[in-house]
C-alpha positions in Angstrom: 0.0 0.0 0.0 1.4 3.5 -1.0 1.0 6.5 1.0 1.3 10.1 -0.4 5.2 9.7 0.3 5.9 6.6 -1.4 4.6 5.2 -4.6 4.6 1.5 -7.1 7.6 1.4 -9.3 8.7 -1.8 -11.4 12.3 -1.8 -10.0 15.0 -3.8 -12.1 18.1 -5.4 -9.9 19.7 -7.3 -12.2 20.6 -6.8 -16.1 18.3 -9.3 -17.6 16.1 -10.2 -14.8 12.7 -9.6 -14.5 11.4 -6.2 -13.2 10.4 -6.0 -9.0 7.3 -4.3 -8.4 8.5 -2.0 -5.4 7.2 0.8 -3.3 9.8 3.4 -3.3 10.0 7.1 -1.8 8.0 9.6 -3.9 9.9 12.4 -5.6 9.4 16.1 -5.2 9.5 18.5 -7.8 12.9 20.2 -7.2 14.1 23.8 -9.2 12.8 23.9 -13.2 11.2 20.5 -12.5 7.6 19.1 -12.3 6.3 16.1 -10.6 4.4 14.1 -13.1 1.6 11.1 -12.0 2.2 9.4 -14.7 -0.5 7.5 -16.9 1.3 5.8 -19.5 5.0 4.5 -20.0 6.0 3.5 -23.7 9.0 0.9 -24.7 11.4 1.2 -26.6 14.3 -0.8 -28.5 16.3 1.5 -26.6 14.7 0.5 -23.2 15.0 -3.3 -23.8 18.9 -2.8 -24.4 19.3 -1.3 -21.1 17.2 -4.0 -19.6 19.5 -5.9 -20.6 22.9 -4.0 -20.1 23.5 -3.9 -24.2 23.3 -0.4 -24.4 26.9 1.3 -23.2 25.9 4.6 -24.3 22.5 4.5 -22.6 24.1 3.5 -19.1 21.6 3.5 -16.4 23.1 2.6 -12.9 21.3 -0.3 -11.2 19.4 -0.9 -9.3 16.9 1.0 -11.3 13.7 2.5 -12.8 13.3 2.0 -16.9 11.6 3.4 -19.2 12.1 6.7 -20.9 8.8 8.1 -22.6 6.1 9.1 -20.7 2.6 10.6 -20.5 0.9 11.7 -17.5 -1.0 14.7 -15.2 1.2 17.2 -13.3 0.8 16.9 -9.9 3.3 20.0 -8.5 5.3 22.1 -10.0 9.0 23.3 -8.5 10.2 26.4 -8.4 10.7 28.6 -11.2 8.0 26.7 -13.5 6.0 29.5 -15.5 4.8 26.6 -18.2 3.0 24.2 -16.7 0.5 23.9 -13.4 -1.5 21.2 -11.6 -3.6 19.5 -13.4 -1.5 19.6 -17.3 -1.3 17.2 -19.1 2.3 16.6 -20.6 4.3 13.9 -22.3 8.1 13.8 -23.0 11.0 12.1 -23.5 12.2 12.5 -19.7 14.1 9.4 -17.9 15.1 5.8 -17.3 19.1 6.5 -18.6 21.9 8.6 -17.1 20.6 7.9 -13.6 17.4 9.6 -13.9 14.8 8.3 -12.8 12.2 6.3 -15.5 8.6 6.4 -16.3 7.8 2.3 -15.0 7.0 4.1 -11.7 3.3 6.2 -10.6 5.3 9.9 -10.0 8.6 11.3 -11.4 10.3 14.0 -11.0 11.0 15.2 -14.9 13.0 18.8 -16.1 10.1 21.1 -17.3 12.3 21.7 -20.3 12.1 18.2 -21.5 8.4 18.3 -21.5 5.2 19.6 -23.3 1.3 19.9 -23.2 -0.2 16.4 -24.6 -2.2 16.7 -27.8 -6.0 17.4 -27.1 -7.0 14.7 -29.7 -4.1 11.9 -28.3 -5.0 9.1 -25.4 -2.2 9.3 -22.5 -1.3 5.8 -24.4 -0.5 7.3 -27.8 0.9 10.4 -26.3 3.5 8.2 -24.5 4.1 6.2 -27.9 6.0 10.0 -29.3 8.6 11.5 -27.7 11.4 9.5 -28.5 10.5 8.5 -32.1 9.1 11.9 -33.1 12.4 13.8 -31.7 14.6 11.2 -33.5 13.1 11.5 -35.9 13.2 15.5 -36.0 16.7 15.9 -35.3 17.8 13.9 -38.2 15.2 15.3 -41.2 14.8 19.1 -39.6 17.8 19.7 -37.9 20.1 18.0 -39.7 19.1 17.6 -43.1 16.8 20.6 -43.6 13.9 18.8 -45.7 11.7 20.5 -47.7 9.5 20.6 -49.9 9.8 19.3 -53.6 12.9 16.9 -52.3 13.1 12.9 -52.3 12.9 11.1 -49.1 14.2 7.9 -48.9 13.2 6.3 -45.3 14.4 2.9 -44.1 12.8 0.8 -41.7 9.4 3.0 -42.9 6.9 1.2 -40.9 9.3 1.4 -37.6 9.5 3.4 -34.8 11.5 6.1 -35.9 10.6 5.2 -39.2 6.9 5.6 -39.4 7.6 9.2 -38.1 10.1 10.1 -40.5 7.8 9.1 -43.1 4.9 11.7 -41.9 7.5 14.4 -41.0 8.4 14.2 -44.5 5.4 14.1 -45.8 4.3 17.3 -43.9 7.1 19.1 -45.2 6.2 18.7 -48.6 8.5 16.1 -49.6 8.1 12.7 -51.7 8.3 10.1 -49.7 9.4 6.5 -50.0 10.3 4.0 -47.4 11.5 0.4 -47.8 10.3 -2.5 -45.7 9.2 -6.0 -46.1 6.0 -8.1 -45.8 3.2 -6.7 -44.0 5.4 -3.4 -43.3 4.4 -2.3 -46.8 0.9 -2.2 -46.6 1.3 -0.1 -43.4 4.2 2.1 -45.5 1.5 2.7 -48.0 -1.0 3.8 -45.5 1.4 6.6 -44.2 1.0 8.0 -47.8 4.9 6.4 -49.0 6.0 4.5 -51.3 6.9 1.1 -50.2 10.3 -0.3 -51.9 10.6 -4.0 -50.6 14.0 -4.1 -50.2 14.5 -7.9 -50.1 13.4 -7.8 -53.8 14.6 -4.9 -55.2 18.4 -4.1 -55.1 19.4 -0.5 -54.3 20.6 0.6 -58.3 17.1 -0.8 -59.0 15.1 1.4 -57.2 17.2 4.8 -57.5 16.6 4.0 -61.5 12.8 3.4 -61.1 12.4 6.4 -58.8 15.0 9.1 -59.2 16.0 8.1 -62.8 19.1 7.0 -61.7 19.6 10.2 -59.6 19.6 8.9 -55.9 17.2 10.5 -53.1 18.1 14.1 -52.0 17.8 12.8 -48.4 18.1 9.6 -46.8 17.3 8.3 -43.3 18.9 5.3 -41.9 16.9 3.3 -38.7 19.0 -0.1 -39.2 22.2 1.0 -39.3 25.0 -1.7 -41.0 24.7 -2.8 -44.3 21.3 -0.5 -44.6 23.9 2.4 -43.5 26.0 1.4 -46.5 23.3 1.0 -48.8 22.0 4.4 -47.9 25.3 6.1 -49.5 24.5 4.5 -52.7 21.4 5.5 -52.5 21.7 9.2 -52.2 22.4 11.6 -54.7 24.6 13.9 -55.2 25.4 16.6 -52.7 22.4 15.1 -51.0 22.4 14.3 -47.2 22.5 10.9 -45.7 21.2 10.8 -41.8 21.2 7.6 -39.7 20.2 7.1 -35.8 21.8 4.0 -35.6 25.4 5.1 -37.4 27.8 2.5 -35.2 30.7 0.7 -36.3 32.9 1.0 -39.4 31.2 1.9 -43.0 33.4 2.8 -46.3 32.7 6.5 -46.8 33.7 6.5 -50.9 30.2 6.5 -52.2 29.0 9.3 -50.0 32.4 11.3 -50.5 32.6 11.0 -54.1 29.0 12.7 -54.7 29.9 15.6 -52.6 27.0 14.3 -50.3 27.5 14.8 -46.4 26.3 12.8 -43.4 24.8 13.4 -40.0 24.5 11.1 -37.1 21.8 11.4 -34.7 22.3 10.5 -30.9 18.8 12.0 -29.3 20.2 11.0 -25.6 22.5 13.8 -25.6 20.6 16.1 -24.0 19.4 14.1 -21.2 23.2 12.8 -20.8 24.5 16.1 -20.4 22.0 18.8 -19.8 22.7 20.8 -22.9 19.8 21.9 -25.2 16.9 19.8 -23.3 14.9 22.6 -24.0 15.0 21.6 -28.0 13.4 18.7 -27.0 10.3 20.5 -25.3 10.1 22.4 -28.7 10.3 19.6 -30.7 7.7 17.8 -29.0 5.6 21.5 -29.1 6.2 20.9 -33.2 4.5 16.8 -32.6 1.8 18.9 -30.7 1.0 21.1 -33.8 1.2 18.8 -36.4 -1.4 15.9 -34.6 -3.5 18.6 -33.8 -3.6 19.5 -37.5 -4.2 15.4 -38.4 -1.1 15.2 -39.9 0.7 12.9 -37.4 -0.1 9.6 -35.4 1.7 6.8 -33.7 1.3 3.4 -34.6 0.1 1.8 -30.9 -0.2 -2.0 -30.0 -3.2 -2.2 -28.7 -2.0 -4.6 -26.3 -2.2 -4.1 -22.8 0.4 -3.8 -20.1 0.6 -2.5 -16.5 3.4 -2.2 -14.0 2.8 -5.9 -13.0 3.4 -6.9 -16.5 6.1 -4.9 -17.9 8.8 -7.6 -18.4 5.9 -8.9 -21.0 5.9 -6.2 -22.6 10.2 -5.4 -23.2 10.4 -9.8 -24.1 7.7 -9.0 -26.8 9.7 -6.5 -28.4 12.7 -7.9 -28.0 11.0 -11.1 -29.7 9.7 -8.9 -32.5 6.2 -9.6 -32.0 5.1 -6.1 -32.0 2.8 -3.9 -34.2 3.4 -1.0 -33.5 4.4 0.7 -30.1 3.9 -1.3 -26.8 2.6 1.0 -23.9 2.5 -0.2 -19.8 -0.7 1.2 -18.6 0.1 3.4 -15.1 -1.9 3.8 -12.2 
C-alpha cells in the first residue's frame, strides 16, 4: 500500500532479470522540474537494451527504474516553472538513462524543459508512444538535413519506430516520400502515404533507376544501421544528405564522398546525458503537438495491454519482434 510519500515502481536489480514491483519514496518537484503522476510509459528498442545491459551509451546505474517516454498529469510544480500547473497534461522524453529516474513508476520527478502539453485529440497511451521517435526522428530530417518541400525522401525501416515518423515528417514538409520494408510493413508504409520499396526484392541501383532516374534521393534516413547504413550512400544523390540514428561501427565512406554528399549522425540522448539543449526537446515535441493537432501525425500503438505488474511482457515482446506498433505499460 502507497502513502502520499511513497509510490509502485517496477524496479530492475539485475541486467536481464525480471522487473520488482516495489514501493519506493515519492519524488518532489525540485528547481525547473515538475512532478508528473504518470499514466502511460512507452518501450522502446532503446529500453529493452538497457534491460539488458547492451546499451553502453545508454548506461543507467542499477538498481533501477526504466523506461524513458512518458505521458501523465502534473501533480506539483517546482520552483521557477512559469509553463505548466497542476492539473496539465504533458508527455516527454524525460528518464530511465543517465541515472534519472524512468517512467515504469506512478510519479517522477522530470525537467520542465524536457516536456510539453499532450495533444487534445491523443490518449495518454498514444501520447506516451511520441517522444522518442518523433524527436529522433526530428533531429535527423529538420535539424540535420533541412527537408523541404519538392525533395526525395528515402526512409528505411518505414513502418518502424522512428521510421513511421520520419515518413509523416516528410510528408508534412512537402517532400516525396518513400520508405522500404518488407512483408506486412508495406501495406502499413503505403498507409502513411509512402512509397513502399521491398528491399528484399529490389536491389538499391534498381530502385534509385525506377524512382529518381538514376539520380539517388536528396535525403536519406537510416533506422537499421550496417549494411542498410552502406546502402544508404548509394542511394543518395549527389550533394544530398545521408542521416542515420543507428550510425555505429565502421562503413566505407567512398560513395558518400565521391558525390559531394555529407552525413549526419543522430544520438537524441545527448541532452538528457548532459543537460545541454533539453529545452530543444520541449520544442520539438511543441512541433509533434502542432502537427497531430492538425491530423497530420499519429503513432502506430499496440493495442496490447500492459501494467506495472506486466512490464517484463511487454520489453520480451519487443525484443521477440512480436510487436505492431508501439507497446505502452498502462500506469496507475
Amino acid at each position: 500500500m502507497t502513502t502520499t510519500n511513497s509510490m509502485r515502481a517496477a524496479v530492475l536489480n539485475t541486467h536481464g532479470s525480471a522487473f520488482r514491483l516495489s514501493t519506493v519514496a515519492r519524488p518532489e518537484a525540485g528547481p525547473r522540474h515538475i512532478l508528473v503522476r504518470i499514466k502511460a510509459s512507452g518501450v522502446n528498442p532503446l529500453d529493452t537494451k538497457i534491460h539488458a545491459g547492451e546499451a553502453a551509451h545508454a548506461q543507467q546505474p542499477l538498481p533501477a527504474i526504466l523506461g524513458i517516454d512518458l505521458a501523465g498529469v502534473v501533480e506539483a510544480v517546482g520552483p521557477d516553472v512559469l509553463e505548466f500547473r497542476r492539473g496539465d497534461e504533458v508527455y516527454g522524453m524525460a528518464g530511465g538513462v543517465g541515472g534519472m529516474q524512468g517512467s515504469l513508476a506512478e510519479y517522477a520527478s522530470v525537467d520542465a524543459d524536457l516536456m510539453t502539453l499532450k495533444p487534445a485529440n491523443l490518449s495518454m497511451r498514444e501520447a506516451a508512444a511520441l517522444p522518442l521517435v518523433f524527436i529522433t526522428a526530428w533531429e535527423g530530417l529538420v535539424d540535420r538535413a533541412a527537408v523541404r518541400s519538392g525533395q526525395t525522401v528515402l526512409a528505411h525501416g518505414g513502418a518502424g519506430g522512428v521510421g513511421h515518423m520520419v515518413v509523416q515528417l516528410a510528408l508534412s514538409r512537402g517532400a516525396d516520400v518513400y520508405a522500404t520494408g518488407s512483408g506486412e510493413s508495406l501495406a502499413v508504409i503505403a498507409r502513411l502515404g509512402a512509397t513502399p520499396i521491398d528491399y528484399r526484392e529490389v536491389a538499391v541501383d534498381d530502385y534509385i533507376a525506377q524512382y529518381t532516374d538514376g539520380q539517388g534521393f536528396d535525403v536519406v534516413y537510416d533506422t537499421m544501421g550496417g549494411a542498410t547504413l552502406d546502402a544508404s550512400f548509394k542511394a543518395v544523390r549527389k550533394f544530398g544528405h545521408v542521416v542515420s540514428s543507428l550510425g555505429w561501427g565502421m562503413h566505407v565512406l567512398g560513395p558518400l564522398s565521391f558525390k559531394a554528399a555529407s552525413y549526419s549522425g543522430v544520438f537524441t540522448l545527448l541532452p538528457m546525458l548532459t543537460g545541454e539543449g533539453r529545452d530543444h526537446h520541449g520544442e520539438i515535441l511543441r512541433e509533434a503537438t502542432r502537427l497531430v493537432e492538425a491530423g497530420r501525425l499519429m503513432p502506430r500503438v499496440d493495442q496490447r495491454r500492459f501494467h506495472l505488474e506486466t512490464a517484463c511482457d511487454a520489453y520480451q515482446l519487443l525484443r521477440s519482434g512480436g510487436a505492431r506498433g508501439k507497446l505502452i505499460v498502462d500506469i496507475g
